[in-house]
PyMOL Python script that loads the backbone (N, CA, C, O; Angstrom):
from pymol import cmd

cmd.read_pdbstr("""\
ATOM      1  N   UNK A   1     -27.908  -7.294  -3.992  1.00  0.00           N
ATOM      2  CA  UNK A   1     -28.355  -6.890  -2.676  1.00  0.00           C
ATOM      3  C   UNK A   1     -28.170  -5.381  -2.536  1.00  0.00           C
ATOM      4  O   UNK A   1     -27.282  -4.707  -3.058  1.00  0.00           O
ATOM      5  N   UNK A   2     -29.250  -4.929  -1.669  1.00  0.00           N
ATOM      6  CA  UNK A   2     -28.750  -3.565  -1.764  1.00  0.00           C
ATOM      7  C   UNK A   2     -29.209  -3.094  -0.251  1.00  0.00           C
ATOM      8  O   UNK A   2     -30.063  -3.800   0.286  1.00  0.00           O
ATOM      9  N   UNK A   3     -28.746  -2.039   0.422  1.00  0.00           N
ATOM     10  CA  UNK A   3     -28.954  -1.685   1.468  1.00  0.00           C
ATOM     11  C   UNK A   3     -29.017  -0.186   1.788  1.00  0.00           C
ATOM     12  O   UNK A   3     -28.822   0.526   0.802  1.00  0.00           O
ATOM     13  N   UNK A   4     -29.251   0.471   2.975  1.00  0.00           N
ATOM     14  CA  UNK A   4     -29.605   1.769   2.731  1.00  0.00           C
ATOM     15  C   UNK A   4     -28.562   2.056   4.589  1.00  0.00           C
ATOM     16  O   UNK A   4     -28.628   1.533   5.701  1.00  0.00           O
ATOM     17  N   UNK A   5     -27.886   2.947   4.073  1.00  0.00           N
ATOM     18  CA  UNK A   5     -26.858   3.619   4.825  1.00  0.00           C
ATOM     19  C   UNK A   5     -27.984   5.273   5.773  1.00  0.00           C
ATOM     20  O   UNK A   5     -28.775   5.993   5.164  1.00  0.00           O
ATOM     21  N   UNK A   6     -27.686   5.369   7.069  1.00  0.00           N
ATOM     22  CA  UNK A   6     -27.943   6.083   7.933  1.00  0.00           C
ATOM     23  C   UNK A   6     -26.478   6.698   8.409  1.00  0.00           C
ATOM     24  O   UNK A   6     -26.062   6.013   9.344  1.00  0.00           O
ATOM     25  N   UNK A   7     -25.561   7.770   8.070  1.00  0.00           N
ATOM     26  CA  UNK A   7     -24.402   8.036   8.608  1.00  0.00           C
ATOM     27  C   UNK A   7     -24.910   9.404   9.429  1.00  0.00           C
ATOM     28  O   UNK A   7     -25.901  10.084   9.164  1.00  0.00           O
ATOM     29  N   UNK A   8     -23.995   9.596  10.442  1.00  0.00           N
ATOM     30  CA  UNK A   8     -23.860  10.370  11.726  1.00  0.00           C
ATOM     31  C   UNK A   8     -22.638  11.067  11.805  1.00  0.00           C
ATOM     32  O   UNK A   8     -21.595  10.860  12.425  1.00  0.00           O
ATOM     33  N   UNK A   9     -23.105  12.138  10.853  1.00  0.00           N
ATOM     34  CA  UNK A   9     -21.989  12.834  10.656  1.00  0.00           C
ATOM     35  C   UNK A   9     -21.800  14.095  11.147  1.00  0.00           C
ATOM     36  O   UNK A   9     -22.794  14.821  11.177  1.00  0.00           O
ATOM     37  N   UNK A  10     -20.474  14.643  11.644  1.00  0.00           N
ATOM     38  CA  UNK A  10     -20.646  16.169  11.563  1.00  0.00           C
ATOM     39  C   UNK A  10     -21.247  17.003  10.491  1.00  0.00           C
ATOM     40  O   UNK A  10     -21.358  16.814   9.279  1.00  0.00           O
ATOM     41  N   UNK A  11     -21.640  18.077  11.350  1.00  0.00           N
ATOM     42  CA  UNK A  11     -22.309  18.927  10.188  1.00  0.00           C
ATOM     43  C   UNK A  11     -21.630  19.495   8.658  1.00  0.00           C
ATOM     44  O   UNK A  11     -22.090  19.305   7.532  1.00  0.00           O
ATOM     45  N   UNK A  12     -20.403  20.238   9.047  1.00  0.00           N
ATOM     46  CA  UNK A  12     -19.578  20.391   8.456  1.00  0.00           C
ATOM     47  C   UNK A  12     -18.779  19.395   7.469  1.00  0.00           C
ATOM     48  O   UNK A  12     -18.329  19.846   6.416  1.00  0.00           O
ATOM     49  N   UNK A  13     -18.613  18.101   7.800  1.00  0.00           N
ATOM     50  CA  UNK A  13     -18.090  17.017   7.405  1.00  0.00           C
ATOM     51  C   UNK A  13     -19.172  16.562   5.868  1.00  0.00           C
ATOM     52  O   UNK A  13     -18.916  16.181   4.725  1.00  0.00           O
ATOM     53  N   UNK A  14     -20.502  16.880   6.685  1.00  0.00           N
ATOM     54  CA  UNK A  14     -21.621  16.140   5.526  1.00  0.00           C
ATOM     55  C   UNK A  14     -21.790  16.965   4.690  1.00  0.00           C
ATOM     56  O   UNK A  14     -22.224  16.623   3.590  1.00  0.00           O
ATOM     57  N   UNK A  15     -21.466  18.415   5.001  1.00  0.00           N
ATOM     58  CA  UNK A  15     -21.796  19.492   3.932  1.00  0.00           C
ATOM     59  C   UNK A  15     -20.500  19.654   2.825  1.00  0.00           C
ATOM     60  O   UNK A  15     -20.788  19.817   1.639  1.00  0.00           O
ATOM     61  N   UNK A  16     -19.400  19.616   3.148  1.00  0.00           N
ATOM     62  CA  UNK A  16     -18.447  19.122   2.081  1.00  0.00           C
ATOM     63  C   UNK A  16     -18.638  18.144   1.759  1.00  0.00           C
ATOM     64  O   UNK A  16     -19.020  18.165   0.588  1.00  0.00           O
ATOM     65  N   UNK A  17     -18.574  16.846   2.299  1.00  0.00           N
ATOM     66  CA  UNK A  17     -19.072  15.408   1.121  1.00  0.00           C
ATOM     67  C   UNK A  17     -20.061  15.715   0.193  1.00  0.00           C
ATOM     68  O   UNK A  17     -19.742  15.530  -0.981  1.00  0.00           O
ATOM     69  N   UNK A  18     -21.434  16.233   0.465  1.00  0.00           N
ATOM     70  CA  UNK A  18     -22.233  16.267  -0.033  1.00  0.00           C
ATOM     71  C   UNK A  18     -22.115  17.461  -1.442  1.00  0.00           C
ATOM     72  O   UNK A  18     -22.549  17.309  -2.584  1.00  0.00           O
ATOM     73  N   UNK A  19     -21.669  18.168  -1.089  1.00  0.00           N
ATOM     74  CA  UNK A  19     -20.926  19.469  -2.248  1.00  0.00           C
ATOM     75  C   UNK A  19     -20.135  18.720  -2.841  1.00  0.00           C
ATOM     76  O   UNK A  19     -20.365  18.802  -4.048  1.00  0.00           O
ATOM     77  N   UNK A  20     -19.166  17.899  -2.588  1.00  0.00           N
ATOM     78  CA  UNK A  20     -18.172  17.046  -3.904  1.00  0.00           C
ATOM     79  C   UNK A  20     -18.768  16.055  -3.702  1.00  0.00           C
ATOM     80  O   UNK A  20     -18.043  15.176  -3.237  1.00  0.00           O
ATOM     81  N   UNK A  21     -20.601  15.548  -3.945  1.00  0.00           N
ATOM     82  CA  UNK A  21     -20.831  14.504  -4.643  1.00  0.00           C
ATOM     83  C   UNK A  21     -19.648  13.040  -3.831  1.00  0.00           C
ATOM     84  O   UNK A  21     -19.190  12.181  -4.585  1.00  0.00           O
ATOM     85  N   UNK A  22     -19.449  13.019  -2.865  1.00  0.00           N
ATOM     86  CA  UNK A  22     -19.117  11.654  -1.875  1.00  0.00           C
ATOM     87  C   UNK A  22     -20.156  10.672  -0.882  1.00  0.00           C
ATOM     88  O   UNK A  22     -19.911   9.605  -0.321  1.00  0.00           O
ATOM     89  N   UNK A  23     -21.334  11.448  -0.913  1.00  0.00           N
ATOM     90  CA  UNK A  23     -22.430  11.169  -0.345  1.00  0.00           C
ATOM     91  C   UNK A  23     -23.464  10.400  -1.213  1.00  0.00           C
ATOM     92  O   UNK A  23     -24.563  10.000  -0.828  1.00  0.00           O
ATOM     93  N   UNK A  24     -22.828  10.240  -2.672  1.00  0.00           N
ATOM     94  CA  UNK A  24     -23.789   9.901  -3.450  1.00  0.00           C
ATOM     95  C   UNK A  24     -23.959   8.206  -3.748  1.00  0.00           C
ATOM     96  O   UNK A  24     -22.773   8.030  -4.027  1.00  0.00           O
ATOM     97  N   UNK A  25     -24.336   7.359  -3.838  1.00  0.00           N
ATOM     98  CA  UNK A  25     -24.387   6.146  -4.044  1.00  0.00           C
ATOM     99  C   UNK A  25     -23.259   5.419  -4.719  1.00  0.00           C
ATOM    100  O   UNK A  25     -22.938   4.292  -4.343  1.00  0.00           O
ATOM    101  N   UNK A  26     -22.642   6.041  -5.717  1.00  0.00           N
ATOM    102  CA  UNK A  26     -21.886   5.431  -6.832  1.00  0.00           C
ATOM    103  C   UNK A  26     -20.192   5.870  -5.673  1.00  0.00           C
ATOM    104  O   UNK A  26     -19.284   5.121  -5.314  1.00  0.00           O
ATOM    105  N   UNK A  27     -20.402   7.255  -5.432  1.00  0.00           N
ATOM    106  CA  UNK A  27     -19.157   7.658  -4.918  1.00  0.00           C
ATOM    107  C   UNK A  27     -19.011   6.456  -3.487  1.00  0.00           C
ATOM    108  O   UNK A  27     -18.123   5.624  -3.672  1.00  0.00           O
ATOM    109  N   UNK A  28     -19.604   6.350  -2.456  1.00  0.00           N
ATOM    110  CA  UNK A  28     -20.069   5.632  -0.953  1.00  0.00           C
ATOM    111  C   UNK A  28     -19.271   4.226  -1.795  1.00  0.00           C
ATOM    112  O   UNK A  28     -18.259   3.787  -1.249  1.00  0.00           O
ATOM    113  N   UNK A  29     -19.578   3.795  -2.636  1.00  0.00           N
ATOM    114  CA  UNK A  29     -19.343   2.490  -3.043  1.00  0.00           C
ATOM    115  C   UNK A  29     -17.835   1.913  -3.726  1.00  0.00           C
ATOM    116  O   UNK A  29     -17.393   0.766  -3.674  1.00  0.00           O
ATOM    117  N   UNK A  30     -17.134   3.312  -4.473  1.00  0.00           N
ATOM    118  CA  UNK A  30     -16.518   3.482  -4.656  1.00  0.00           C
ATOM    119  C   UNK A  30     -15.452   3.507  -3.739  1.00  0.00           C
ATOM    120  O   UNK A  30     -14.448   2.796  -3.697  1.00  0.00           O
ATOM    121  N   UNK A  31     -15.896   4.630  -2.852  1.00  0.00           N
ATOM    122  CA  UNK A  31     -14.742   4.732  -1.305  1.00  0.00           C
ATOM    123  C   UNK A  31     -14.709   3.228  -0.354  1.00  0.00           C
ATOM    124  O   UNK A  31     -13.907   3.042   0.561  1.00  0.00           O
ATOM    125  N   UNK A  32     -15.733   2.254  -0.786  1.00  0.00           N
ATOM    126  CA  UNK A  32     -15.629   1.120   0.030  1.00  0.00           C
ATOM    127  C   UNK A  32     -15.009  -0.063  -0.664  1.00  0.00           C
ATOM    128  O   UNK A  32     -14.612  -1.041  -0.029  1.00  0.00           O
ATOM    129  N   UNK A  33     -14.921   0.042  -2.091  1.00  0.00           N
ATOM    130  CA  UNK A  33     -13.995  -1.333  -2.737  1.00  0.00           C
ATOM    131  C   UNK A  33     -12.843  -0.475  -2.105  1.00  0.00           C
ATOM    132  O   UNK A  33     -12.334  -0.702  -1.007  1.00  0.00           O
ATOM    133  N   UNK A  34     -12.523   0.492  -2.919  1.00  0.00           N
ATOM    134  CA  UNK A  34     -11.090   1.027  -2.573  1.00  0.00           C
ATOM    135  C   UNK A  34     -10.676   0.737  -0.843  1.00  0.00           C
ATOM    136  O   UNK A  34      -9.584   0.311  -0.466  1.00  0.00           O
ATOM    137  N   UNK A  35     -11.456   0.970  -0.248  1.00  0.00           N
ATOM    138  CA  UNK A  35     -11.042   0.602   1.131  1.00  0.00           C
ATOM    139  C   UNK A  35     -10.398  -0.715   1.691  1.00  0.00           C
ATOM    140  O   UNK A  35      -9.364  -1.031   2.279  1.00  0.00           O
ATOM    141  N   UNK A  36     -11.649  -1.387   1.162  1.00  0.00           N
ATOM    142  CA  UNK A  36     -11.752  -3.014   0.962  1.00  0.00           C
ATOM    143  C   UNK A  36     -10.552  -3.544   0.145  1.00  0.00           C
ATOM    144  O   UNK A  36     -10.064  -4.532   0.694  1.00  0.00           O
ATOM    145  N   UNK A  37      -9.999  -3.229  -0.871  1.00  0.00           N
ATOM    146  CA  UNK A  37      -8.949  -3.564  -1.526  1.00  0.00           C
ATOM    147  C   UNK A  37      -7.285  -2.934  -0.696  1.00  0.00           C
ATOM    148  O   UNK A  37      -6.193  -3.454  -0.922  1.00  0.00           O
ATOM    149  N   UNK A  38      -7.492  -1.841   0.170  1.00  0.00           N
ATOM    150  CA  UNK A  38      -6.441  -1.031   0.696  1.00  0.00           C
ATOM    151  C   UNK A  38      -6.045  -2.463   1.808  1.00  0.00           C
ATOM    152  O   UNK A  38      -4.993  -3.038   2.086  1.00  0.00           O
ATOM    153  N   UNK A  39      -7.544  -2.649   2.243  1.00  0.00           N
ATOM    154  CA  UNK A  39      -7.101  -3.275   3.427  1.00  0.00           C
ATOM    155  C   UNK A  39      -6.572  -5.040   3.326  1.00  0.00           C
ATOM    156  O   UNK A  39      -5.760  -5.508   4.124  1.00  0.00           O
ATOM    157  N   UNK A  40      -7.139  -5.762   2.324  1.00  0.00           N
ATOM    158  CA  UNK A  40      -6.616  -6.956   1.843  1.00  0.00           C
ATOM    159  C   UNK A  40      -5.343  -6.648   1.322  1.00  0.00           C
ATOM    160  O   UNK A  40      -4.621  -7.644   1.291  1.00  0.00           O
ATOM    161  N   UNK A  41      -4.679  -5.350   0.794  1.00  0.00           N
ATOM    162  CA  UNK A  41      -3.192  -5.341   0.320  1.00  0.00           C
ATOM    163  C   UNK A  41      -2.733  -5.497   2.292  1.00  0.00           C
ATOM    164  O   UNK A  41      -2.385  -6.451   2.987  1.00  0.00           O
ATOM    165  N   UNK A  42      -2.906  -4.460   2.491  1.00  0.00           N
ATOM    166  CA  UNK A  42      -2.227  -4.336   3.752  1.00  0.00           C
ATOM    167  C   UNK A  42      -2.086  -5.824   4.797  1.00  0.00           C
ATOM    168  O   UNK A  42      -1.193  -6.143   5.581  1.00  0.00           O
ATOM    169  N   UNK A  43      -3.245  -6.460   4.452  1.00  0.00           N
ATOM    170  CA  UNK A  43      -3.272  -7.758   5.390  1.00  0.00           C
ATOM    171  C   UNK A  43      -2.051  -8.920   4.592  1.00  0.00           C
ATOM    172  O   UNK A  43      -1.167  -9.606   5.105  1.00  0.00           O
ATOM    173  N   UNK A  44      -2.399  -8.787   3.423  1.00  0.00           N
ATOM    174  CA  UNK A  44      -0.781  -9.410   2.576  1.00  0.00           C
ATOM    175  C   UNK A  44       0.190  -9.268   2.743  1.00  0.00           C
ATOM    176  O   UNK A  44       0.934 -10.200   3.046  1.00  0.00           O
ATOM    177  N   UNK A  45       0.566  -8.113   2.622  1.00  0.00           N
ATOM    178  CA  UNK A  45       1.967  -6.883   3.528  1.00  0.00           C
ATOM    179  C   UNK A  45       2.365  -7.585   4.430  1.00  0.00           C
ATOM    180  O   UNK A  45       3.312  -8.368   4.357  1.00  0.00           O
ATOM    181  N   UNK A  46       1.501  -7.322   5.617  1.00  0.00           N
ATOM    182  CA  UNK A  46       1.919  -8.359   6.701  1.00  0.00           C
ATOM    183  C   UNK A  46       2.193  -9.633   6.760  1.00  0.00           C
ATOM    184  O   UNK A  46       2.932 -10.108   7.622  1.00  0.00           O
ATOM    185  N   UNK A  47       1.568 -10.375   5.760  1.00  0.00           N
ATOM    186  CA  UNK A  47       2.009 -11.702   5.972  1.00  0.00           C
ATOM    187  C   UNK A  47       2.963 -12.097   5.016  1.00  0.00           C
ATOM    188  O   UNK A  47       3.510 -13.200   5.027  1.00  0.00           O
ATOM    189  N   UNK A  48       3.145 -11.319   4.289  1.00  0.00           N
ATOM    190  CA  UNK A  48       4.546 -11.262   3.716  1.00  0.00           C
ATOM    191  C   UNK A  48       5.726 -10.976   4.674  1.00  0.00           C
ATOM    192  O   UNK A  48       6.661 -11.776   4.697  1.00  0.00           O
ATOM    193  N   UNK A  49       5.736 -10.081   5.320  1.00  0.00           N
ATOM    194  CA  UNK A  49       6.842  -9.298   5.771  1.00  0.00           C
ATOM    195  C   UNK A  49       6.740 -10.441   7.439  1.00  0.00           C
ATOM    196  O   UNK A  49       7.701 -10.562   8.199  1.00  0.00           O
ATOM    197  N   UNK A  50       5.499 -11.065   7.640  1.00  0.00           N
ATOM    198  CA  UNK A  50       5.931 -11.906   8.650  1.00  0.00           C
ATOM    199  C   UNK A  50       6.714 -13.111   8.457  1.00  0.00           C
ATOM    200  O   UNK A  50       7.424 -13.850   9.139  1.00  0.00           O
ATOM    201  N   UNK A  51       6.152 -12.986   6.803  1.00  0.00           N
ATOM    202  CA  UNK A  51       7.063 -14.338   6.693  1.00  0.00           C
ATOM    203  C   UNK A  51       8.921 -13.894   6.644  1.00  0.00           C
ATOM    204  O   UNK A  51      10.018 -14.262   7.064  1.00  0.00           O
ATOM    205  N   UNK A  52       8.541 -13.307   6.170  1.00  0.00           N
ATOM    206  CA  UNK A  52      10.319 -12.909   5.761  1.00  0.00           C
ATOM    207  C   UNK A  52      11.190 -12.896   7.549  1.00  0.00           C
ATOM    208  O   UNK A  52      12.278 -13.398   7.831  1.00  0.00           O
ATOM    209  N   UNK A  53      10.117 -12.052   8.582  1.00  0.00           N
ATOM    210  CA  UNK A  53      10.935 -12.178   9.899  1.00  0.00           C
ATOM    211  C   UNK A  53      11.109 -13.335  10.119  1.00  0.00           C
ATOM    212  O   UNK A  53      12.120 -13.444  10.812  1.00  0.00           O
ATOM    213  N   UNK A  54      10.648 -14.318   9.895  1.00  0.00           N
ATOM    214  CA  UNK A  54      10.763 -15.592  10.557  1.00  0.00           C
ATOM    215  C   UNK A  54      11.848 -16.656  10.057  1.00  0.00           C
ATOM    216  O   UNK A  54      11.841 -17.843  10.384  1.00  0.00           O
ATOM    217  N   UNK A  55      12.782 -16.047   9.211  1.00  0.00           N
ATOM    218  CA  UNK A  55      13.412 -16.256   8.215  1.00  0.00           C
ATOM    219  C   UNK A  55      14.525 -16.231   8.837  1.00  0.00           C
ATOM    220  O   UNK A  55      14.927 -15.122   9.187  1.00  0.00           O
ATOM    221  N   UNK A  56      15.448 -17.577   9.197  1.00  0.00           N
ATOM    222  CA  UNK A  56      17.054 -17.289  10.206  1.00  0.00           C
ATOM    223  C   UNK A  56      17.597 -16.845   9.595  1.00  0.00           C
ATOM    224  O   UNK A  56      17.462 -16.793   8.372  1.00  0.00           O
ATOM    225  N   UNK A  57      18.561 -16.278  10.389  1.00  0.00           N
ATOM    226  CA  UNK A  57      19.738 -15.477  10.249  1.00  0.00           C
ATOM    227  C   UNK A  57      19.682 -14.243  10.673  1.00  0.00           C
ATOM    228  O   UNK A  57      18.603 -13.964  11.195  1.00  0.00           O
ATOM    229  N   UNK A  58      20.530 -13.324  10.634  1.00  0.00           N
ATOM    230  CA  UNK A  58      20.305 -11.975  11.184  1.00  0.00           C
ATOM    231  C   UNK A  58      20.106 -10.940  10.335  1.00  0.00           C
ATOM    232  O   UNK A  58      21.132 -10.825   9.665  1.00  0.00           O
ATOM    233  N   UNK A  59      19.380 -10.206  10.056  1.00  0.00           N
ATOM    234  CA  UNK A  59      19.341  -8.864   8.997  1.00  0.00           C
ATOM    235  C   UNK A  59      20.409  -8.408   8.437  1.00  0.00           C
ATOM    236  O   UNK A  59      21.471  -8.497   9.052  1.00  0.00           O
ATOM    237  N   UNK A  60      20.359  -7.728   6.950  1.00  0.00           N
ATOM    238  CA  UNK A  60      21.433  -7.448   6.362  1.00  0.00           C
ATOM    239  C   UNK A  60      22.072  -5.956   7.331  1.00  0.00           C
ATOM    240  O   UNK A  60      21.576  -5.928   8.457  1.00  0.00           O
ATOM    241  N   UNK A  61      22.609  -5.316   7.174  1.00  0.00           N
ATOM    242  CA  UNK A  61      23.033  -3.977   7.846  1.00  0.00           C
ATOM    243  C   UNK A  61      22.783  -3.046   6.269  1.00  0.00           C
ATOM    244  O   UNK A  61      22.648  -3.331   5.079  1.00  0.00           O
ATOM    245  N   UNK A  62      22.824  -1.753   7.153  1.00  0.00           N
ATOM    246  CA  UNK A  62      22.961  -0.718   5.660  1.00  0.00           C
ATOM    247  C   UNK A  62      24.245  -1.196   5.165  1.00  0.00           C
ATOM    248  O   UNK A  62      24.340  -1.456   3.965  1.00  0.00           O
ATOM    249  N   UNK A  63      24.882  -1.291   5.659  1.00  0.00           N
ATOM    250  CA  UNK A  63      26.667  -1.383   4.723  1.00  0.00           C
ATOM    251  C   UNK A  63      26.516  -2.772   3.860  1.00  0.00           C
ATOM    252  O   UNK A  63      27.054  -3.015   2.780  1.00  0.00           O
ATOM    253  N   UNK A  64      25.832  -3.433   4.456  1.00  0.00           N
ATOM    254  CA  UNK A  64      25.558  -5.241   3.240  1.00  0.00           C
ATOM    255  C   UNK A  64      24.864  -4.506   2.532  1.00  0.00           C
ATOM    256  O   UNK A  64      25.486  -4.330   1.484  1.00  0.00           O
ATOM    257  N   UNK A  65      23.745  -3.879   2.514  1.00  0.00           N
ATOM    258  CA  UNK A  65      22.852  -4.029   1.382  1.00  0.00           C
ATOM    259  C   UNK A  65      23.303  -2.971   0.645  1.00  0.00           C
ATOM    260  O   UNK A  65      23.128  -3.176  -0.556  1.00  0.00           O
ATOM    261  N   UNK A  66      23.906  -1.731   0.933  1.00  0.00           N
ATOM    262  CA  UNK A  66      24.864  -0.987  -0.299  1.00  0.00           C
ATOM    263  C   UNK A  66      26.152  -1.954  -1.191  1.00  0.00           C
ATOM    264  O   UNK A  66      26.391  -1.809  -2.390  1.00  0.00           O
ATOM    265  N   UNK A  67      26.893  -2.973  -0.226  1.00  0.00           N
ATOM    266  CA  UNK A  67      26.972  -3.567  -0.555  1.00  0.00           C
ATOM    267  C   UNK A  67      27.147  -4.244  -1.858  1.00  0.00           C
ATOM    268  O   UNK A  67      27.828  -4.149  -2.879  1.00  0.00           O
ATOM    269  N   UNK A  68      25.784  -5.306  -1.108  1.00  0.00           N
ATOM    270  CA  UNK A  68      25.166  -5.856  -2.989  1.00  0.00           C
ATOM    271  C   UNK A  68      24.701  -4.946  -4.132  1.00  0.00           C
ATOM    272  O   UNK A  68      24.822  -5.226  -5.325  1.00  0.00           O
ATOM    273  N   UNK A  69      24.136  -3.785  -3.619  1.00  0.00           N
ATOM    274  CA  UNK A  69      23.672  -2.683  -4.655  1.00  0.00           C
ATOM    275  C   UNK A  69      25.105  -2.409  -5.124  1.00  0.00           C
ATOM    276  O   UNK A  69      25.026  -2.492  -6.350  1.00  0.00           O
ATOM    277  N   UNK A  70      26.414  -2.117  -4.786  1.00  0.00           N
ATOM    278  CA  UNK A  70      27.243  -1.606  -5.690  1.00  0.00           C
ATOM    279  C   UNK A  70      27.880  -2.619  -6.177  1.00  0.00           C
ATOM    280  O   UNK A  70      28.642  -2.344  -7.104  1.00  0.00           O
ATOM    281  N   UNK A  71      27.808  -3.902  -5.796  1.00  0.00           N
ATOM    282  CA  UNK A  71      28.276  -5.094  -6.474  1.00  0.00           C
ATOM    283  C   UNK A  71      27.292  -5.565  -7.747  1.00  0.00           C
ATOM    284  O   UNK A  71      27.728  -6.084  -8.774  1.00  0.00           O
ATOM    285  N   UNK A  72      26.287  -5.365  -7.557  1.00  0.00           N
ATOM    286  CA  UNK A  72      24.690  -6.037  -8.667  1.00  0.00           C
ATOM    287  C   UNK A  72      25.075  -4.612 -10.135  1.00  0.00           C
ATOM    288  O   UNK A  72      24.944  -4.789 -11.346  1.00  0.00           O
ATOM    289  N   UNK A  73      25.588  -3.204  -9.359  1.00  0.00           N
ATOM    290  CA  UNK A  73      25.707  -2.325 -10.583  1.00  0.00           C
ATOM    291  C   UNK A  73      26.595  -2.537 -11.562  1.00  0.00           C
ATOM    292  O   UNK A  73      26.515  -2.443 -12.787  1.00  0.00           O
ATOM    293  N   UNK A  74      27.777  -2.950 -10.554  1.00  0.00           N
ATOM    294  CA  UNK A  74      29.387  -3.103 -11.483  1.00  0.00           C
ATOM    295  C   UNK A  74      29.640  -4.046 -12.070  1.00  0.00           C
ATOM    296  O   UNK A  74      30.681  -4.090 -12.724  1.00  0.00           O
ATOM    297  N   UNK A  75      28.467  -5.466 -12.008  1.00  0.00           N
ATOM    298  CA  UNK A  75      28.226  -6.405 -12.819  1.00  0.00           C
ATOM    299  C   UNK A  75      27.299  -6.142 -13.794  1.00  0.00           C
ATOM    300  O   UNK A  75      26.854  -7.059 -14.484  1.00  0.00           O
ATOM    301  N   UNK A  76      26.826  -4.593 -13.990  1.00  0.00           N
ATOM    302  CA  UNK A  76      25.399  -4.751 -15.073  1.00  0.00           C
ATOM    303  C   UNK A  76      26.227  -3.985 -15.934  1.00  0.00           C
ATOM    304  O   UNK A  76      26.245  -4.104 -17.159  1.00  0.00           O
ATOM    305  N   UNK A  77      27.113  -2.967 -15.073  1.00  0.00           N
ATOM    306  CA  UNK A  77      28.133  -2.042 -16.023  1.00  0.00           C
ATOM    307  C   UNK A  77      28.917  -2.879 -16.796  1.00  0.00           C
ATOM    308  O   UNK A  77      28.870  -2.790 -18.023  1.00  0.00           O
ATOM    309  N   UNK A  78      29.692  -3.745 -16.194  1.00  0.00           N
ATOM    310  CA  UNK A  78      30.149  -4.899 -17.029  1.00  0.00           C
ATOM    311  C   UNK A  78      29.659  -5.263 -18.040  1.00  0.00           C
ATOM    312  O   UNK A  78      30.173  -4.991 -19.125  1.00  0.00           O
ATOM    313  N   UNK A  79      28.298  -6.123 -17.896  1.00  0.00           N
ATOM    314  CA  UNK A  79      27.808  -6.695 -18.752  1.00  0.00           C
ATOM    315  C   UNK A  79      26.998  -5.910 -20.050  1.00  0.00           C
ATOM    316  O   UNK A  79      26.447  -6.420 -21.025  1.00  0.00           O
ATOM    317  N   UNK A  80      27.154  -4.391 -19.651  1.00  0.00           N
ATOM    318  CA  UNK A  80      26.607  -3.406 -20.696  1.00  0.00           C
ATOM    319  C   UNK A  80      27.801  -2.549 -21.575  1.00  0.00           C
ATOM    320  O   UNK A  80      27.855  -1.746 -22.506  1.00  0.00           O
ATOM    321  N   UNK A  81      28.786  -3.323 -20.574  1.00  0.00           N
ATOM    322  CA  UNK A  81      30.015  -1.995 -21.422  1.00  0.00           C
ATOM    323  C   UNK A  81      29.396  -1.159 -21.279  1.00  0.00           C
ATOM    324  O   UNK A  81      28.927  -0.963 -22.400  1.00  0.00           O
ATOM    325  N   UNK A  82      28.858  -0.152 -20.374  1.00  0.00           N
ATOM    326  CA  UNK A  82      29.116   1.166 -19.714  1.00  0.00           C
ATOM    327  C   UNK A  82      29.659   1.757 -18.957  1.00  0.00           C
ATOM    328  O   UNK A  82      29.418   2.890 -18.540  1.00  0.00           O
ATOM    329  N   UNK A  83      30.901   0.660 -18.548  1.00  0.00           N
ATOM    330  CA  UNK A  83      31.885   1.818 -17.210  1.00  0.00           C
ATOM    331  C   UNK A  83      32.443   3.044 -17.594  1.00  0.00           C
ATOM    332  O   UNK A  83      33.038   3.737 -16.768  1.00  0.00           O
TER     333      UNK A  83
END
""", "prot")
cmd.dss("prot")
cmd.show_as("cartoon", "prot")
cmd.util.cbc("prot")
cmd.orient("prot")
């Protein structure tokens, strides 16, 4: 399928796209998977991160989650013999 784009652009706006080749068919198409793909991550994001709120209990604090980070190290130091 193919279709034909009419954009309403500033003047200025179309004269740089058009100088770096963004105005061109391959580029237009390009900027729209990438878009299209930005925006299905981002809609995941969210429903990831909604799922996780919905998740009982109460949030870790900064002091828990340094925490486990200095507890998860001093068990890898351990287990590497690198202290």
């Amino acid at each position: 399928m193919s279709i034909t784009l009419e954009l309403d652009l500033p003047e200025e706006l179309a004269s740089e796209a058009a100088s770096t080749g963004l105005l061109e068919s391959g580029s237009i198409s390009t900027l729209l998977m990438e878009e299209i793909r930005r925006r299905k991550s981002a809609a995941e994001l969210q429903s990831i991160l909604s799922g996780i709120r919905s998740l009982p209990g109460e949030p870790m604090s900064d002091s828990d989650i340094q925490s486990e980070i200095n507890l998860l190290r001093a068990k890898r130091c351990e287990s590497e013999s690198r202290c």
